[in-house]
C-alpha positions as CSV (number, residue, x, y, z in Angstrom):
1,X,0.0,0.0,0.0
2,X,1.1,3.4,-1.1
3,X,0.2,6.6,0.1
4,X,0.7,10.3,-1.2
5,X,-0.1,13.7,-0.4
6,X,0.9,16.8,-2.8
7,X,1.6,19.5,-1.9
8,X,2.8,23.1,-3.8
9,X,-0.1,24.3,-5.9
10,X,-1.5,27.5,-5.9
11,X,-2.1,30.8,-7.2
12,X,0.2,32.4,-10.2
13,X,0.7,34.6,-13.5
14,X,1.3,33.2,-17.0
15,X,4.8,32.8,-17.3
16,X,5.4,32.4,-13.9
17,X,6.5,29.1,-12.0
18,X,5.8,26.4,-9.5
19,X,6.9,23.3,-8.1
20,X,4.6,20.5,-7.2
21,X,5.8,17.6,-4.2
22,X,4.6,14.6,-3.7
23,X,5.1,12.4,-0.9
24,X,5.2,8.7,-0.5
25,X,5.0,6.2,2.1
26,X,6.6,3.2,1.9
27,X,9.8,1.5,1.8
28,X,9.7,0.1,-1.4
29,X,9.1,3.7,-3.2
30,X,11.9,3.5,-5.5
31,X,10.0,0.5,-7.0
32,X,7.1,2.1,-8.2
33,X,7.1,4.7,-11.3
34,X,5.6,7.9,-10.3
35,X,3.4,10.3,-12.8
36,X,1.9,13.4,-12.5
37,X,-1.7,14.1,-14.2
38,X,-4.3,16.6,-14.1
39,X,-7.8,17.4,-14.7
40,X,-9.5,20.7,-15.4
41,X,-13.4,21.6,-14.6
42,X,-15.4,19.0,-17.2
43,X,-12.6,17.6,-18.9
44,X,-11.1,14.3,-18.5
45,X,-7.9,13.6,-16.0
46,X,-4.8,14.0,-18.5
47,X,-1.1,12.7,-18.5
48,X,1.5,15.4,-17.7
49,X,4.8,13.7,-16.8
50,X,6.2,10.0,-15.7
51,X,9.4,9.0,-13.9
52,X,10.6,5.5,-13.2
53,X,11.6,4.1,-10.7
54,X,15.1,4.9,-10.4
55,X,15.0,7.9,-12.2
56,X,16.4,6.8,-15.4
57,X,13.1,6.6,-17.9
58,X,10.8,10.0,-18.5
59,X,8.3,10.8,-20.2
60,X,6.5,14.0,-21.2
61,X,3.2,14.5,-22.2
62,X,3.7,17.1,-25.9
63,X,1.5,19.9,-24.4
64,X,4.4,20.1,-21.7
65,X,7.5,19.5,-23.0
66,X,10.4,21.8,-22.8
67,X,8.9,23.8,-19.6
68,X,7.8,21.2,-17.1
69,X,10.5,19.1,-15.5
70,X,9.9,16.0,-13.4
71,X,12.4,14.2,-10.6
72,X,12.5,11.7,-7.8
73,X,14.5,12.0,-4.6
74,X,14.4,8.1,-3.7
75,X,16.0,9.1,-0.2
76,X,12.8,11.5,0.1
77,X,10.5,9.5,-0.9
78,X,9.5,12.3,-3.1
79,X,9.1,13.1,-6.6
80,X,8.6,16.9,-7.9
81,X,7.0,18.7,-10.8
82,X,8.6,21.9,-11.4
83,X,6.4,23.7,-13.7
84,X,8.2,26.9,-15.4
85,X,6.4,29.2,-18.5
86,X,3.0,28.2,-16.9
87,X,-0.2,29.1,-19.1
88,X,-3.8,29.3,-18.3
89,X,-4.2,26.6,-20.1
90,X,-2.0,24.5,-17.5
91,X,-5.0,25.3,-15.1
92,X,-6.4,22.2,-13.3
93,X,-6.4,20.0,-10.1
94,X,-2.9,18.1,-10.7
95,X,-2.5,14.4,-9.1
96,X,0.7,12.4,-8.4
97,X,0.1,8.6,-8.8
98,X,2.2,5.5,-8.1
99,X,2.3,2.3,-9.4
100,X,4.4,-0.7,-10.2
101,X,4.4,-0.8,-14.4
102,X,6.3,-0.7,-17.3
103,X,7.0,2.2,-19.7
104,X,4.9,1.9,-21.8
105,X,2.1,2.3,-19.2
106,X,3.5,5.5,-17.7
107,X,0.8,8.0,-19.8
108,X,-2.3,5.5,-18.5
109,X,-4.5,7.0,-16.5
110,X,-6.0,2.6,-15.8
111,X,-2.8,1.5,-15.0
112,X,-2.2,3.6,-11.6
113,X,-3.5,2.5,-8.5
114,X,-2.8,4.9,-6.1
115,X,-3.3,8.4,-6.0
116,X,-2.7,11.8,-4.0
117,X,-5.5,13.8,-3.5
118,X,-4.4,16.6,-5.5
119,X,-3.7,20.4,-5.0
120,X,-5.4,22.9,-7.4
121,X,-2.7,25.0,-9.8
122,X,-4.6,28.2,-11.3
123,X,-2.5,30.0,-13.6
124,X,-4.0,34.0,-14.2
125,X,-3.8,35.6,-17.3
């Protein structure tokens, strides 16, 4: 059983940044692959960002590419989202998950079975 609370969201202008945590309970967290995904008001809960296990495999979803940046501290049992060049379009509630998969799972929403309860990013214009 894994466990994990975000934390980092808030309140800030387009262009500006932020940087999501999430921790994980556990001993075996440097097991799991960790992904980020979010979900705006009426609109399905998205892919953002997957790390593997130990760090070495990531994946980005295209929409954030080249201004979000994910990373694990395995001593931590944390993994972060720093989120730079933020658009109102990044607006929504963003969720870490956890789960023991392959690659090719990382950007499946099915595949992850546990969750954070998520902290709200709202990006201004």
């Amino acid at each position: 059983q894994v466990q994990l609370v975000e934390s980092g969201g808030g309140l800030v202008q387009a262009g500006g940044s932020l940087r999501l945590s999430c921790a994980a309970s556990g001993r075996t967290f440097s097991t799991y692959a960790m992904g980020w995904f979010r979900q705006a008001p009426g609109k399905e809960r998205e892919f953002v960002a997957a790390v593997s296990g130990s760090g070495s495999r990531i994946l980005y979803a295209d929409s954030v590419k080249g201004r979000f940046t994910i990373s694990r501290d395995n001593a931590k049992n944390t993994v972060y989202l720093q989120m730079n060049s933020l658009k109102p379009e990044d607006t929504a509630v963003y969720y870490c998950a956890a789960d023991q998969i392959i690659s090719a799972y990382y950007s499946q929403v099915q595949k992850y079975n546990y969750w954070g309860q998520g902290t709200q990013v709202t990006v201004s214009s």
